[in-house]
Legacy VTK file of the C-alpha trace (Angstrom):
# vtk DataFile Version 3.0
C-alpha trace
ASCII
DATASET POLYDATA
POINTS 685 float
0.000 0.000 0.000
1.674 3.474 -1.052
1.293 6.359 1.374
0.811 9.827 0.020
1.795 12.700 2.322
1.451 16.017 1.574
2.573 19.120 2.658
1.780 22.908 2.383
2.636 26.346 3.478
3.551 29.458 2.525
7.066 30.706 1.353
9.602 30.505 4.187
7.715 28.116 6.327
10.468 26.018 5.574
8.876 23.300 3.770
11.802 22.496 1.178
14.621 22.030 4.099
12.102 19.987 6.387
10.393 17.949 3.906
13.991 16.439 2.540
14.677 15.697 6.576
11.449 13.613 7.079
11.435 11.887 4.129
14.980 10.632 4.412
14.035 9.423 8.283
10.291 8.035 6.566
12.062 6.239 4.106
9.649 7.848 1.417
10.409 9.934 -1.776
10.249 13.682 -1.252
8.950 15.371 -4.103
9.564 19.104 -4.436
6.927 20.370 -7.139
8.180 24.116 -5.789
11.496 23.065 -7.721
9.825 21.693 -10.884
7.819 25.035 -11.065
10.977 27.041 -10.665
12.061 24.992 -13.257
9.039 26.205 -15.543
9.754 29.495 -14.394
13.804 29.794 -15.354
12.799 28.726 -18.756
10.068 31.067 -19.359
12.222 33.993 -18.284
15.018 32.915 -21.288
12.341 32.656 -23.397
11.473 36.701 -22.725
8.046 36.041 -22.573
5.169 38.159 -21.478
4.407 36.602 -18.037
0.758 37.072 -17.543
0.223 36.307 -21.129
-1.268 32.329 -21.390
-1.488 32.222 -24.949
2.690 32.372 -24.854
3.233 29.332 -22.594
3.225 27.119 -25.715
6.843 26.128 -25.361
5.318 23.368 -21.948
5.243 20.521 -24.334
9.309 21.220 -25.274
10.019 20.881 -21.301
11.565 17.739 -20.281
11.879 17.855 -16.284
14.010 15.145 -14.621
15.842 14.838 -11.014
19.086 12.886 -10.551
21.244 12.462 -7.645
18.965 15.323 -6.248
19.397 17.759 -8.734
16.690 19.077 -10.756
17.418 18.901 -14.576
15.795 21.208 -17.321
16.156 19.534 -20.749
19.382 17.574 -19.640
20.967 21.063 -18.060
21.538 20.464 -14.305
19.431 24.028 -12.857
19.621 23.285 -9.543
21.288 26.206 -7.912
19.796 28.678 -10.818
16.435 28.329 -9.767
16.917 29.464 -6.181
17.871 32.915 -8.107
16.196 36.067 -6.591
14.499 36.809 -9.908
13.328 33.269 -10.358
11.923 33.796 -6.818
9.871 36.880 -7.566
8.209 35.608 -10.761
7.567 31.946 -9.881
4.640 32.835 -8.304
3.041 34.618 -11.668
4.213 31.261 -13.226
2.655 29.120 -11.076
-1.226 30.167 -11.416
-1.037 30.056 -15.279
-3.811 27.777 -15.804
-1.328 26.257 -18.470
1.310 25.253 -16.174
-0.781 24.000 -13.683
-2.722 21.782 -15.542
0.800 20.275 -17.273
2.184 20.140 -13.301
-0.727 18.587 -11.699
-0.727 15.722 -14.233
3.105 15.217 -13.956
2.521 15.260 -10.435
-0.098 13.045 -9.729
1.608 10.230 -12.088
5.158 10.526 -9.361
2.521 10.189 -6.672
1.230 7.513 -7.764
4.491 5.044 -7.800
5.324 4.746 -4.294
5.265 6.044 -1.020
5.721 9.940 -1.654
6.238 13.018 0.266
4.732 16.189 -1.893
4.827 19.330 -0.879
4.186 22.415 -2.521
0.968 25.365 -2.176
-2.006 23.285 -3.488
-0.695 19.468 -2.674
-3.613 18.736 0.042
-5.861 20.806 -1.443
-5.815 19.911 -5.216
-3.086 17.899 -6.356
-3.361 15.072 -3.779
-6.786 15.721 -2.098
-6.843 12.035 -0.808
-3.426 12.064 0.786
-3.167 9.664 3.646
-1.737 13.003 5.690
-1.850 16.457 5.231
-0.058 19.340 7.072
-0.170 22.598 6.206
3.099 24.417 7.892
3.061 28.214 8.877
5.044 30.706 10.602
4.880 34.270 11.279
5.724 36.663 8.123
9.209 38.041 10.480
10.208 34.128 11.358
10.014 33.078 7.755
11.471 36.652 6.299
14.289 36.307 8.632
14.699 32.088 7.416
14.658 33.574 3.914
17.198 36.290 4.582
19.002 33.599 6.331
19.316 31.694 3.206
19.617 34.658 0.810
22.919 36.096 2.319
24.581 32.222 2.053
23.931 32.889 -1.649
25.661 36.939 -0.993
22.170 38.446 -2.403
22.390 41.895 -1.622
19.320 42.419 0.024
18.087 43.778 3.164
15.649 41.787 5.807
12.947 44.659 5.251
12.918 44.061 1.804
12.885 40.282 2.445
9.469 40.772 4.764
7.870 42.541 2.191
8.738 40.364 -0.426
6.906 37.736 1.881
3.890 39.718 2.067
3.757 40.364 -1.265
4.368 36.126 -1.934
1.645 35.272 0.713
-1.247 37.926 -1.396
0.030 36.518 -4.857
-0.537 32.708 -3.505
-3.702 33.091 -1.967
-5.777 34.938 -4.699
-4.444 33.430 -7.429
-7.511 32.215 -9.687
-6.492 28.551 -10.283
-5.154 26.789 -7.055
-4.911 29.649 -4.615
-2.712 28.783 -1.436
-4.930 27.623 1.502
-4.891 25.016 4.135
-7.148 21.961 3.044
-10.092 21.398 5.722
-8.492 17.753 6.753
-4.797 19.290 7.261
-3.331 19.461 10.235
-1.593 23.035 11.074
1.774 23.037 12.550
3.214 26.689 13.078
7.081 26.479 13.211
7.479 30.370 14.146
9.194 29.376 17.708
10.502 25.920 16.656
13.530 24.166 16.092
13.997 22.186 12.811
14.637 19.330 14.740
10.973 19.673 16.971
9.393 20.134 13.233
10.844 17.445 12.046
9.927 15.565 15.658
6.120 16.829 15.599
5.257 15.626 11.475
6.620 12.505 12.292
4.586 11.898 15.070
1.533 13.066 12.881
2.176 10.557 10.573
2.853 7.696 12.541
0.036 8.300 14.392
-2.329 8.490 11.497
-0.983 5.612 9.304
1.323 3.374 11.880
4.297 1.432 11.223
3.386 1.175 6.961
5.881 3.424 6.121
8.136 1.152 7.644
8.016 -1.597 5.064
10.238 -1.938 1.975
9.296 -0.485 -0.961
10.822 0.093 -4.349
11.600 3.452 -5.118
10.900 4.637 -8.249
10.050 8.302 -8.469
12.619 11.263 -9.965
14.757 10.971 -6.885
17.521 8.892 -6.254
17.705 9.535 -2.682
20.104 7.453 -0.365
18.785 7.080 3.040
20.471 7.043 6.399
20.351 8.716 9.617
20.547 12.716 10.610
23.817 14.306 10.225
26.225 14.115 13.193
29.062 15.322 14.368
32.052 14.175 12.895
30.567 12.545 10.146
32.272 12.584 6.370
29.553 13.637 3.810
29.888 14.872 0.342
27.938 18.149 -0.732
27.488 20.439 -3.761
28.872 23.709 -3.618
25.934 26.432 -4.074
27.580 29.679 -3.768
31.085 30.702 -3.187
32.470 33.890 -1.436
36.140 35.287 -0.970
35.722 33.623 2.877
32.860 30.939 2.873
31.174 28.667 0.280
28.061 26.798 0.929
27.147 23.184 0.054
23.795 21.414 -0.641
24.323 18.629 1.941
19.940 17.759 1.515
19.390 18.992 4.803
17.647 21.619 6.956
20.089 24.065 6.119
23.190 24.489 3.697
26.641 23.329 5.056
29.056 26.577 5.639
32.704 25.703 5.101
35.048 28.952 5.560
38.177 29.531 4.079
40.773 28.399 6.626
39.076 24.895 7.188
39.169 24.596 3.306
42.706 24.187 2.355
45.677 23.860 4.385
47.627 26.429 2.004
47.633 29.516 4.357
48.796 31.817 1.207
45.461 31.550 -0.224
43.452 34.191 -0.351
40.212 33.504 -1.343
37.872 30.499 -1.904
36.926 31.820 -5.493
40.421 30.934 -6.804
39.824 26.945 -5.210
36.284 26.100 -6.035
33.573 26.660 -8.229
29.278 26.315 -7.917
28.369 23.419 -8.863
31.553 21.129 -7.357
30.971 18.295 -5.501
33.193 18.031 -2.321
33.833 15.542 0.314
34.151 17.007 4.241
33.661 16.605 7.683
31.185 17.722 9.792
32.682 20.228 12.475
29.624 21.758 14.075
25.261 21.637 13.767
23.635 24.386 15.164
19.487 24.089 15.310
18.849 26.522 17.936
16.552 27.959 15.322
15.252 27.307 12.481
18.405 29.593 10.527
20.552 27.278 12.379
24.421 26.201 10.879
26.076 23.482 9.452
29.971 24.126 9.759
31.934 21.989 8.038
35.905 21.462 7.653
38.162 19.644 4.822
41.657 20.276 7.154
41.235 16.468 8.675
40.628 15.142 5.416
43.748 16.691 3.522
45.622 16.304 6.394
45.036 12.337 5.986
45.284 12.180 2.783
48.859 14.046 2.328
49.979 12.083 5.198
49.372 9.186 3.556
50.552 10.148 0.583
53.594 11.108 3.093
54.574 6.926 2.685
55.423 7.281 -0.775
57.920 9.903 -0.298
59.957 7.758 1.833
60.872 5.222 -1.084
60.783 7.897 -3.667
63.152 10.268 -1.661
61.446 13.187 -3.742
62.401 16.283 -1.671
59.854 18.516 -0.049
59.810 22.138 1.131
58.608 22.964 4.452
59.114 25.741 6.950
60.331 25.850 10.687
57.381 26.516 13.112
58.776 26.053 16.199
61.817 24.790 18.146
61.562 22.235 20.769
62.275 22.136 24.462
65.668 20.560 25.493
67.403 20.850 22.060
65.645 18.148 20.801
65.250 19.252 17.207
62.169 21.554 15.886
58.915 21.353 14.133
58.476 21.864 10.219
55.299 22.899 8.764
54.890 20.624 5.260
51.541 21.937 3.399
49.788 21.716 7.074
51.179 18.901 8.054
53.906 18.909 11.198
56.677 16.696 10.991
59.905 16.245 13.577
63.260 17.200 12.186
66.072 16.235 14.629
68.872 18.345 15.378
70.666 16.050 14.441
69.053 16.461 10.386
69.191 19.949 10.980
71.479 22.644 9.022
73.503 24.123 11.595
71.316 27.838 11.831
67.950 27.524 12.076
65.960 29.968 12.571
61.846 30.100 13.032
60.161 30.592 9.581
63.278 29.389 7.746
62.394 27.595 4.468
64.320 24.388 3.940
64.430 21.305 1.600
64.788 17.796 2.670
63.488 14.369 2.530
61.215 12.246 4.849
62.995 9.346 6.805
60.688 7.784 8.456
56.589 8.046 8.444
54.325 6.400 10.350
50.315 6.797 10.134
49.173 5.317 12.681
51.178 7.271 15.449
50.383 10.653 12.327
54.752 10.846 12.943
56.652 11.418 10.055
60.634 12.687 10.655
62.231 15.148 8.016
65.921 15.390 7.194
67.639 18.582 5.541
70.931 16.977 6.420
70.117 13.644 4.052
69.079 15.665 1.870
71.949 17.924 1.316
74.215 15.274 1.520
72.275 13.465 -1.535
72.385 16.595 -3.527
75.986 16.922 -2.969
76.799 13.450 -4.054
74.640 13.687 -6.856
76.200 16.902 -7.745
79.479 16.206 -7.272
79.313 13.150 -9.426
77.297 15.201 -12.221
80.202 17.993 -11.967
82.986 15.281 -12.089
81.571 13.507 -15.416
81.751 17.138 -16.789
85.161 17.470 -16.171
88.001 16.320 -18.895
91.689 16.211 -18.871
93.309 19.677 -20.380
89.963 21.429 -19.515
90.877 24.778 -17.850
88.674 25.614 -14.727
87.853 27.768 -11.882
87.738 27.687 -8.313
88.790 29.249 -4.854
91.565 28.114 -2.555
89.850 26.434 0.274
92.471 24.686 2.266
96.814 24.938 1.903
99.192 22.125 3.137
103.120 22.128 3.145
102.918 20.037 0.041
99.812 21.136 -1.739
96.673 23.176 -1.643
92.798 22.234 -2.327
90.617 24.070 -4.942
86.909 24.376 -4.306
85.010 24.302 -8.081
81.177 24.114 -7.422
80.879 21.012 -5.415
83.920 19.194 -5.954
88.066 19.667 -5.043
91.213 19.311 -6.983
94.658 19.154 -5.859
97.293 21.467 -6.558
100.605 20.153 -6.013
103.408 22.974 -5.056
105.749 21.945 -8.274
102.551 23.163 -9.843
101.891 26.384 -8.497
104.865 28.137 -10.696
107.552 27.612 -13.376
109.881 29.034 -10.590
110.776 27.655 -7.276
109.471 28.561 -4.442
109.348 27.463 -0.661
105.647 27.643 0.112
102.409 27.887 -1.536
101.350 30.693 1.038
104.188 33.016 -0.874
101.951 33.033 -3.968
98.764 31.504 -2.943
96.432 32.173 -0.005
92.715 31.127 1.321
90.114 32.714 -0.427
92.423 33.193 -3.343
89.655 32.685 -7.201
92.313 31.567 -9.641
92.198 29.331 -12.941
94.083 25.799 -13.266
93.807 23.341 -16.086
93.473 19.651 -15.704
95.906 17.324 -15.422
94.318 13.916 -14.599
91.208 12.478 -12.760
91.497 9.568 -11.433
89.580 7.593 -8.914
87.624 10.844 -8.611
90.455 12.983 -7.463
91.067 15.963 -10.301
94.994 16.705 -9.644
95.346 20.323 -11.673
98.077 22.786 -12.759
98.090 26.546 -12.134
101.937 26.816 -13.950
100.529 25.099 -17.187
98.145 28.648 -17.618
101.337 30.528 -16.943
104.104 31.949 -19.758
107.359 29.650 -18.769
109.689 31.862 -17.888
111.442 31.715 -21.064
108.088 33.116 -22.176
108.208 36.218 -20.203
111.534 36.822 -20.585
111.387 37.168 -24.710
108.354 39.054 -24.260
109.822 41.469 -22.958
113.514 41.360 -24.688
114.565 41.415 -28.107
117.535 40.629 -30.263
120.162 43.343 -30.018
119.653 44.333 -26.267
122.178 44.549 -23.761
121.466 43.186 -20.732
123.483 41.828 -17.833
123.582 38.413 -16.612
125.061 36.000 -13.810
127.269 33.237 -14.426
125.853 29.769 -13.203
128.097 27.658 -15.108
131.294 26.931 -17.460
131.153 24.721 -20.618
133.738 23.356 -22.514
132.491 25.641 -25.357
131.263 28.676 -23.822
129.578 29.816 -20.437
125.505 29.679 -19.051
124.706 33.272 -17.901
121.445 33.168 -15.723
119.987 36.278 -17.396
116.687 36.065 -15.098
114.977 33.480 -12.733
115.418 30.310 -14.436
116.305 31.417 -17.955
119.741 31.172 -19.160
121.349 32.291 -22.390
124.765 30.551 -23.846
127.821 32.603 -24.308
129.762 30.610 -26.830
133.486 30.836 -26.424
133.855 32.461 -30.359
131.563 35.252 -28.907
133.367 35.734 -25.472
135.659 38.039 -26.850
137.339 38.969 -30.922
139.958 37.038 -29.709
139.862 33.208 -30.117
142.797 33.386 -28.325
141.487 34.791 -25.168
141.333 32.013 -22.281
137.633 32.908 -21.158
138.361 30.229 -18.829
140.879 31.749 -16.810
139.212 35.449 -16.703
135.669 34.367 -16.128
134.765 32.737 -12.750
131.352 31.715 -11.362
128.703 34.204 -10.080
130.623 37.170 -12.229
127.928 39.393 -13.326
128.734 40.048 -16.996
127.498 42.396 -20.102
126.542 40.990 -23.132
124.111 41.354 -26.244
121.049 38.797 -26.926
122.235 37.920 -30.357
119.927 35.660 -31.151
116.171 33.993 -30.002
115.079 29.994 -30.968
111.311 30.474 -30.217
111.143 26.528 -31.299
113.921 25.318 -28.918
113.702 27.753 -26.354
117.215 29.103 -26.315
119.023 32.455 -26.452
122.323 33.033 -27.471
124.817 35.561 -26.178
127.915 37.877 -27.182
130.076 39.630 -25.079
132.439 40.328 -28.420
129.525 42.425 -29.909
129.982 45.245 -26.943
133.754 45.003 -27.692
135.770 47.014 -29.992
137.441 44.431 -32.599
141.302 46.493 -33.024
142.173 44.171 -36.332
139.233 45.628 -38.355
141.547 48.791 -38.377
144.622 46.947 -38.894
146.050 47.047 -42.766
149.332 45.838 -42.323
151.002 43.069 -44.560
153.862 40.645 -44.050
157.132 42.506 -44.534
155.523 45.978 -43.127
157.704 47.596 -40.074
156.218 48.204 -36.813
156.705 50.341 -33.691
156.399 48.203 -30.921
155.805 48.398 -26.955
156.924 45.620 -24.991
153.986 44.774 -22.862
155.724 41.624 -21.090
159.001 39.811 -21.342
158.669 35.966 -21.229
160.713 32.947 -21.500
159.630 32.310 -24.790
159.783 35.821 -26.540
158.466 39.261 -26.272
154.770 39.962 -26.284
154.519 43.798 -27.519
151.324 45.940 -28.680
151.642 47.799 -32.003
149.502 48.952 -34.731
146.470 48.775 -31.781
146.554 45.146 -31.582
148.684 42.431 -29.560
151.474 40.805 -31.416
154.765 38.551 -30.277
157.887 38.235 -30.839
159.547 34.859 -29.972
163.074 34.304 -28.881
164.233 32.701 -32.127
163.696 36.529 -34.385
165.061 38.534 -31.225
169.003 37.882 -30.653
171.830 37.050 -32.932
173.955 34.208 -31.958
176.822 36.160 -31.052
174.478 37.456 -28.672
175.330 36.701 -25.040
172.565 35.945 -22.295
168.633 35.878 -22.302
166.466 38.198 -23.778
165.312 39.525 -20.225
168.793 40.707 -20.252
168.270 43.120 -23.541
164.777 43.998 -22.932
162.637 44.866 -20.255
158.377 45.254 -19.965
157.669 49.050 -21.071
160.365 49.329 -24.032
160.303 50.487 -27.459
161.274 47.947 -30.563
161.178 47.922 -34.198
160.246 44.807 -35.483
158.949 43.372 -38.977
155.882 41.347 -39.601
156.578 37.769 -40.334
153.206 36.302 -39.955
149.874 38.484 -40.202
146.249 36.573 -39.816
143.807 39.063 -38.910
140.857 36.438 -38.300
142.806 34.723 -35.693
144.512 37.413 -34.277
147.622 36.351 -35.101
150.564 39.023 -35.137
154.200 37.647 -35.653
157.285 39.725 -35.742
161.175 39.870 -36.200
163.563 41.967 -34.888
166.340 39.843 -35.913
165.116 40.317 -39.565
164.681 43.137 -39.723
168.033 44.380 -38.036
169.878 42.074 -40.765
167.682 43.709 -43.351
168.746 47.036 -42.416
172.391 45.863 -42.431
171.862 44.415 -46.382
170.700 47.418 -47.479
173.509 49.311 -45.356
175.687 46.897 -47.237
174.229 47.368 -50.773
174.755 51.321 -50.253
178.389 50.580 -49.632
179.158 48.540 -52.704
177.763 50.777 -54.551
179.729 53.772 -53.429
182.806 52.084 -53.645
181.881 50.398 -56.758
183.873 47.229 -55.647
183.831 44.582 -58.507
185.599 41.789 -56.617
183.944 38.832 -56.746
182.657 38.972 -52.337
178.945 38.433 -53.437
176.175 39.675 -50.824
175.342 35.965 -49.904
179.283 35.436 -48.625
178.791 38.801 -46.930
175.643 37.875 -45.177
175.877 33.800 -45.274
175.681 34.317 -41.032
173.392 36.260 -40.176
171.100 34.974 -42.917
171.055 31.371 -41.462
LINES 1 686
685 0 1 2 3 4 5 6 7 8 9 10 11 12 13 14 15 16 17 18 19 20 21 22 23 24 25 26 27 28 29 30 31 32 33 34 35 36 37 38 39 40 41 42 43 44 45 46 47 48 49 50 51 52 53 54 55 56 57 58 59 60 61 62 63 64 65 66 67 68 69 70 71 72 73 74 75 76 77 78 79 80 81 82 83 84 85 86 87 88 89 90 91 92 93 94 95 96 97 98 99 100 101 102 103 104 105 106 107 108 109 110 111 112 113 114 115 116 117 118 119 120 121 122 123 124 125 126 127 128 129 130 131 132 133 134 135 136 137 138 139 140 141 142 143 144 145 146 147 148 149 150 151 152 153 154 155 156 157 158 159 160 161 162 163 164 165 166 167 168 169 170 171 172 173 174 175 176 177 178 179 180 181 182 183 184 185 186 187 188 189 190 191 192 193 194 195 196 197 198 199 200 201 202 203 204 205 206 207 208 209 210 211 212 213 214 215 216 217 218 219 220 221 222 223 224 225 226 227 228 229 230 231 232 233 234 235 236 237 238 239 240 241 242 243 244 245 246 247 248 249 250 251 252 253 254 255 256 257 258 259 260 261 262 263 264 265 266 267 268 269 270 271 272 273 274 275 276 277 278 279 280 281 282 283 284 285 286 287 288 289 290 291 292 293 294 295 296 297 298 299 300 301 302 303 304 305 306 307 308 309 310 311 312 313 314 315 316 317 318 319 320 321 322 323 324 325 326 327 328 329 330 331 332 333 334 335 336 337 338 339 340 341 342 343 344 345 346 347 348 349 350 351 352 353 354 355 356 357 358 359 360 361 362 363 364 365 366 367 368 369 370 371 372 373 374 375 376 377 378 379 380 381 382 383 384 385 386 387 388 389 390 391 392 393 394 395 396 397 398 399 400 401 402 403 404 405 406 407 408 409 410 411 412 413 414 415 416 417 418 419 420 421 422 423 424 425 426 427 428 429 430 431 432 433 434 435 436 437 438 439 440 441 442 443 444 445 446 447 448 449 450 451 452 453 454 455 456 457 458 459 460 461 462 463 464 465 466 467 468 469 470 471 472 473 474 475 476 477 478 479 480 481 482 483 484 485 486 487 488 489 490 491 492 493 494 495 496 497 498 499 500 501 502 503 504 505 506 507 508 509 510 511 512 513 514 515 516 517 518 519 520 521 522 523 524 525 526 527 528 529 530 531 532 533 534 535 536 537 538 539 540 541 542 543 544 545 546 547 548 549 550 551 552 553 554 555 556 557 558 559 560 561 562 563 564 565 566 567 568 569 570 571 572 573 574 575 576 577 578 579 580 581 582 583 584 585 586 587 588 589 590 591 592 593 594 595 596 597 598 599 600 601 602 603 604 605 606 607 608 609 610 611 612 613 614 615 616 617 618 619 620 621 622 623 624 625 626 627 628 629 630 631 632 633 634 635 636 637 638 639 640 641 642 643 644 645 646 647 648 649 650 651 652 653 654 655 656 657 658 659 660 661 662 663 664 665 666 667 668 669 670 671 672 673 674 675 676 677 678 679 680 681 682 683 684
């Protein structure tokens, strides 16, 4: 046996929000034919048509009305939240007594009647759409209790309106209803009145239930198979702490309200919406028309405007804890910020997204301060304890490795780097690139010696090295190789024909090494020591003499210089014309045991024993001729190249005595047969 109850009352009694709340405890459909005339009413206003006019409500037969998952559809577009619209509100009334519409609604609604056990309610259900129902209550309340439920329920959906203007919209509602021509509001004869202007939802709720049970017992209480517009899912009255899901039906900056089919709409503010406290406004995270899960926080029903809070933090809260797990196997690094620091040095609490997890000191950075940002990784989560343990120092240390092996892979023998001097030993000092260090041994700091690294290096120091080798992850670099060699930037800055002076390090069989700056030395060959190969640069040089040459020549290729003392000399034999047989005024410089050694003609020349005395002549040389004298001599022997210079004074004394000789004979005109030779046969042997 189906059971037909119907309800009516004027707008605001609260017949929509109460109606949904008994049927779900009845078990029994809940038809809301206010809804399906809104419906009606939405479409005619697109349409632009003249309200009052009958003739233009043609269009009823193109109106498919359905309801699914309680929402109410208009041709397949869900209207749900667009016929609660204030302008919808004003006009449905005018809709409503069109004889038109009602005729179209009452069949439509007395065929959904007829398929179960039904709750209708509406302005006319006891008294013309269901006259037979099995009960019939007509609700009321006082024009300022349902003006002030209405305004209630207007300012969830931010209308701008006042409560004035809300009480005389109510007045205005209650005339239109009741003196409309076809199905005018009024209470049928057999309903029972129930005034809800001092009453809780909850004791309206209690006091229609009790109605019905007492006028058709326990029948409600069998099963039945639903089959109306509604697919309703029945249970027991919100409580709280329960996890529901709800339709969002208006949104502000702070606050958005959801359609949770009770009494009232569920209020869910900002800060119990997301656990991002950046946000700044709900508009930006949700949109009408949404369906959200949350939990019940808070039911209010001191009156009949009472509140539904509601609050997603425990929700997200689980759920990102949960998804907390993953994180430990993934190691995928998370930002969260310091919140507070614990008693007794223990370590501090990090905000992650809402969520507070422990980080140790221990897997702390070193400074923390409060509202520091920092990255790390979870090490440990567990959800039933809701403890999860964060580590910046595992972290970093990851980073680092991974960095430093992504840095070393990039890094090639010969490449030229940078870095700064972190750390110097007696034998070598560190270089910090990005997050890696290379060795830099003292032999190759610089091309010159030098005693220690601090004398050219020091902490701190940015310089540029090039790579040597890498191997088994140690980068051993070079900060010489970048450097000219000091042959380098010594014939940068000297060229071929300078003077310069040098130092003499060492003594060759062929010439002498002059040192002519820190660790570049130049060859003085002995053929450019001096214009005469004679000269014993042997004897006259010794080592650590400073000395004055020329740089007579530069091998780029083989990295040597070659030296000349000779070319800062003056060279006497390039003036010297003399032949063999020419006479010279000599100066004996020195007298030794093997002849004279005299200077004439600006050059040095000798005289040996053997052209000096004549036989007949008694006793040594030393005993004619002593350092400082003057002597004629001839040349014998003349090689300018070689500085040779060989003279006779014997010669050239027997010479003198031929032609002496030849002047005679001829003054005396002797024609005896003495020739010259028999004259001369001594002296010329």
């Amino acid at each position: 046996m189906a059971i037909q109850i119907a309800i009516d009352g004027p707008a605001g009694s609260g017949k929509s929000s109460i109606c949904k709340l008994v049927a779900k405890e009845l078990n029994f459909t809940h038809i809301d034919t206010g809804a399906m005339f809104r419906a009606i009413t939405l479409y005619a206003l697109r349409k632009k048509i003249d309200l009052t006019n009958e003739d233009e409500y043609d269009f009823l037969d193109d109106i498919k009305l359905s309801y699914k998952a309680n929402k109410i559809y208009l041709n397949k577009e869900d209207v749900s939240t667009l016929i609660r619209e204030t302008d919808v509100t004003n006009n449905v009334s005018q809709v409503s007594k069109i004889k038109k519409v009602r005729e179209k609604m009452l069949v439509l609604e007395r065929d959904l009647a007829s398929k179960g056990n039904i709750l209708m309610d509406g302005r006319d259900i006891g008294s013309v759409v269901l006259p037979n129902a099995d009960v019939k209550i007509y609700l009321t309340a006082s024009v300022e209790a349902r003006a002030k439920r209405r305004y209630a329920e207007l300012k969830l959906k931010n209308e701008n309106i006042t409560l004035d203007e809300v009480i005389e919209d109510i007045i205005i509602r209650d005339k239109k209803d009741s003196t409309r021509e076809i199905a005018p509001l009024k209470q049928a004869s057999d309903a029972i009145l129930v005034d809800t202007t001092n009453m809780t939802i909850s004791e309206v709720c209690e006091q229609i239930i009790k109605i019905v049970k007492d006028k058709v017992g326990n029948i409600m209480n069998e099963e039945k198979e639903i089959t109306s517009m509604d697919e309703v899912e029945f249970g027991k009255k919100l409580r709280k702490g329960q996890i529901v899901k709800g339709v969002v039906v208006a949104v502000d900056d702070n606050v958005c309200y959801l359609d949770l089919h009770e009494f009232t709409e569920g209020q869910i503010y900002l800060d119990h919406f997301t656990l991002d406290k950046t946000q700044t406004s709900l508009k930006h995270l949700v949109s009408v028309g949404d369906e959200i899960e949350v939990e019940i926080t808070e039911i209010k029903e001191g009156d009949a405007s009472g509140e539904i809070l509601c609050s997603r933090l425990r929700l997200l809260r689980n759920e990102k804890f949960n998804n907390l797990v993953a994180l430990v196997e993934t190691k995928e690094p998370i930002t969260v910020k310091v919140t507070q620091v614990l008693k007794d040095n223990k370590g501090y609490l990090v905000d992650y997204e809402g969520i507070s997890l422990f980080m140790p000191r221990s897997q702390a950075p070193r400074n923390v301060n409060l509202n520091d940002e920092l990255e790390g990784i979870l090490l440990e989560v567990n959800p039933a304890k809701g403890r999860a343990v964060f580590s910046n120092r595992a972290y970093e240390s990851s980073v680092l490795a991974q960095n430093k092996d992504a840095e070393l892979q990039s890094i090639h023998e010969g490449d030229v780097i940078s870095g700064e001097v972190v750390r110097i030993l007696p034998f070598a000092c560190f270089i910090k690139l990005n997050y890696v260090q290379a060795i830099l041994r003292l032999s190759e700091v610089s091309h010159t010696y030098i005693n220690k690294i601090e004398d050219v290096l020091k902490v701190g120091d940015k310089i540029e090295v090039k790579v040597l080798s890498i191997k088994n992850g140690k980068i051993s670099v070079s900060r010489k190789a970048l450097l000219p060699t000091p042959f380098e930037a010594y014939v940068n800055e000297h060229k071929v024909g300078e003077t310069i002076k040098g130092k003499v390090v060492s003594k060759l069989p062929y010439g002498i090494l002059v040192e002519v700056a820190p660790n570049v030395k130049g060859l003085l060959h002995q053929s450019e020591y001096s214009w005469n190969p004679n000269d014993n640069y042997q004897a006259y040089v010794k080592l650590e003499d400073e000395v004055e040459v020329v740089i007579s020549n530069i091998d780029l290729a083989k990295q040597r210089i070659s030296l000349s003392r000779k070319a800062l000399l003056d060279n006497p034999w390039s003036r010297v014309k003399a032949k063999v047989g020419d006479v010279c005024d000599c100066k004996i410089e020195e007298v030794t045991e093997d002849g004279l050694k005299v200077s004439t003609l600006g050059v040095d020349g000798f005289i040996p024993n053997s052209a000096i005395l004549d036989k007949e002549d008694k006793g040594k040389v030393s005993d004619y001729y002593s350092n400082g004298d003057s002597v004629k001599a001839i040349i014998t022997e003349i090689k300018p190249r070689e500085w040779v210079l060989r003279l006779s004074v014997r010669r050239l004394k027997a010479i003198e005595e031929k032609k002496e000789m030849e002047k005679y004979l001829d003054e005396n005109n002797d024609s005896s047969n003495v020739t010259l030779g028999d004259m001369f046969k001594d002296i010329l042997k």
